[in-house]
N, C-alpha and C positions, 0 to 999 in steps of 0.2 A: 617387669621389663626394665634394660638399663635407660637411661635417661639418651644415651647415644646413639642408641634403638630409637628413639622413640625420632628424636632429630630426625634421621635420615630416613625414616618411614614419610615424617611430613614433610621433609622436603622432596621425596619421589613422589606423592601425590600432587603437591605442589606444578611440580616440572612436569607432570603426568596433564593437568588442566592446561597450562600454559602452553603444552604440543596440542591440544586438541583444540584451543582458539585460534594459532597460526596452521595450522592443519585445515581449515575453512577455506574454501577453495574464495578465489577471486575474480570479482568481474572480469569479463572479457566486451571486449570490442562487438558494436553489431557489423558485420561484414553485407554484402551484395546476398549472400545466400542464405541473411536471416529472412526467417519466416515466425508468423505471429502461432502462436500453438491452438488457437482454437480457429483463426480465421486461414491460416495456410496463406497468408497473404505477403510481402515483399514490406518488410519495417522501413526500409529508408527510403519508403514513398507517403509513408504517412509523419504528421506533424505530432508535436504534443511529446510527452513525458515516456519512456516503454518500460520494464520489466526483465528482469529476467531471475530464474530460479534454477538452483544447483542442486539435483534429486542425488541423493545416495546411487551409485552404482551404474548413473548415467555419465556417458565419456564429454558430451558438453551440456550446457544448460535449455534451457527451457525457455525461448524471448515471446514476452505480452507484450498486445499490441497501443493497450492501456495499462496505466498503472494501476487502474481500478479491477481489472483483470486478475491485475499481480494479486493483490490484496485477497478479492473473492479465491483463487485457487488457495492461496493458504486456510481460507475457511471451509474448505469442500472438506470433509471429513474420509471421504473415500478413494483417497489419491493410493496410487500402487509404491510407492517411494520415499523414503523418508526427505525433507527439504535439508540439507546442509546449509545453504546459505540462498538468501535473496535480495536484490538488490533493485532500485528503481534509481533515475536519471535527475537529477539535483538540481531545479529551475532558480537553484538562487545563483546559478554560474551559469545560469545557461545565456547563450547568443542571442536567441528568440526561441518562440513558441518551436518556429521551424528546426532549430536545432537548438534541442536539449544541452542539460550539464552533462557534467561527467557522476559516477555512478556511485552511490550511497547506499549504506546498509538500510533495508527497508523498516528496520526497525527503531535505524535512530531518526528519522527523518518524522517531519513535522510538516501535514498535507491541506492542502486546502480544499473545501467540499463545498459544493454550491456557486459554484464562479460561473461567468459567464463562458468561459475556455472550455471547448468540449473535448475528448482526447482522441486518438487516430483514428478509432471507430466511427466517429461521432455521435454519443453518447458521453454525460455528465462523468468527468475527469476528476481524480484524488489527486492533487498537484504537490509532490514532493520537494520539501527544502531543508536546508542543512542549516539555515539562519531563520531566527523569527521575525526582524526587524525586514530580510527581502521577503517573507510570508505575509507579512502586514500591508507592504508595501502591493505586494500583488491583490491583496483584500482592498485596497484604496480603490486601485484600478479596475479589479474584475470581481468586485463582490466576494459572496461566501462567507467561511466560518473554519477558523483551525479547529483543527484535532491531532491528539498522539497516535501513532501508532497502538498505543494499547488500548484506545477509546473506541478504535472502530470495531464495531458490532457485525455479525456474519450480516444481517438484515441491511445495513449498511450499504455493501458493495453486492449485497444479493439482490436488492431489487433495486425498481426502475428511476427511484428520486433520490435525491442525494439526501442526508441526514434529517437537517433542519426545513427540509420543503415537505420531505416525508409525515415530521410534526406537526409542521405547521397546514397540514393535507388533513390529519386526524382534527385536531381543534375544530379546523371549520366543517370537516362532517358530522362533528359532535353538535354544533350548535346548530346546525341545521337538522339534526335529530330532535334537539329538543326544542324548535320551531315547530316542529310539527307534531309532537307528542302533547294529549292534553291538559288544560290546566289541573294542576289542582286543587279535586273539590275536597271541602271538609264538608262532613253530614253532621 
C-alpha cells in the first residue's frame, strides 16, 4: 500500500473517533416535568446531587433521583438500551446541598461514600466532585471516604451500606464469629 494510502486511512479513522466523542449527546437542564425513573417522583423537590443518563435511541434522558441510583443502573446488566452518555451534578460548584452544580461526566468525577448527607431519596448518597481538594474538604465536614468512578463496585451501590461501613459491618461479624467459635484444643 502507498504510504499516502496509508496517511489518509489514519487520519479518516482518526476524524471517525473524534465525530463519535462530540456525537455524545449533552447534559440537559432538569425542568418542572423531570421525574426520577424508578420513583416517578418530581426532582426539583428533592435536595442532594441527581443523575441523568442518555440511552441509545431514547429522544431525552433518563433523571435519578440519587446519584447512587445513577451508578447502580449502570451496574444492572439487563438494561434494554445501550448508555451513550451519563452525567451526575458537581457539588464542588454547587450553592448547597439544596441546589446542586452543574453537570459532570459521571465517569470523571470523584464521589464521596459514607458521609453524613443522605441523597433525595434519603438513603446513603455517592456525592460527585470535579475537584479533590472541595472532596476533601466535604470529607472534613461530612465524613466518608473518596473513590473513582472505576472503584466502585456493582455491591457498592447495590446494597444498603456505603462501602467502607459494609467492611467495616463484615470485620466485626467476623470477630463476633470467632467469639463464639471454640478454643482450640490440641490432643
Amino acid at each position: 500500500m502507498k504510504p499516502g494510502i496509508l496517511i489518509a486511512l489514519a487520519a479518516l479513522l482518526l476524524s471517525a473517533c473524534k465525530e463519535d466523542e462530540t456525537a455524545l449527546p449533552l447534559p440537559i437542564e432538569m425542568t418542572a416535568e423531570a421525574v426520577g425513573y424508578y420513583c416517578q417522583m418530581d426532582l426539583l423537590n428533592h435536595e442532594g446531587p441527581k443523575g441523568q443518563i442518555h440511552l441509545a435511541g431514547m429522544a431525552a434522558p433518563i433523571f435519578l433521583s440519587q446519584v447512587r441510583d445513577t451508578i447502580a443502573y449502570l451496574h444492572m446488566p439487563e438494561q434494554s438500551h445501550a448508555v451513550q452518555a451519563t452525567y451526575v451534578q458537581d457539588m464542588a460548584n454547587a450553592e448547597s446541598w439544596a441546589k446542586p452544580g452543574s453537570w459532570i461526566a459521571a465517569n470523571k468525577a470523584l464521589y464521596v461514600v459514607g458521609s453524613d448527607q443522605m441523597g433525595g431519596m434519603g438513603a446513603p448518597e455517592f456525592v460527585p466532585f470535579s475537584d479533590e481538594a472541595a472532596a476533601a474538604n466535604f470529607i472534613a465536614n461530612h465524613g466518608g471516604a473518596l473513590l473513582r468512578f472505576d472503584e466502585i463496585k456493582p455491591q457498592d451501590v447495590l446494597s444498603g451500606a456505603a462501602p467502607e461501613l459494609a467492611a467495616a459491618d463484615q470485620s466485626d461479624i467476623a470477630n463476633r464469629l470467632r467469639a463464639l467459635a471454640p478454643a482450640d484444643r490440641t490432643n
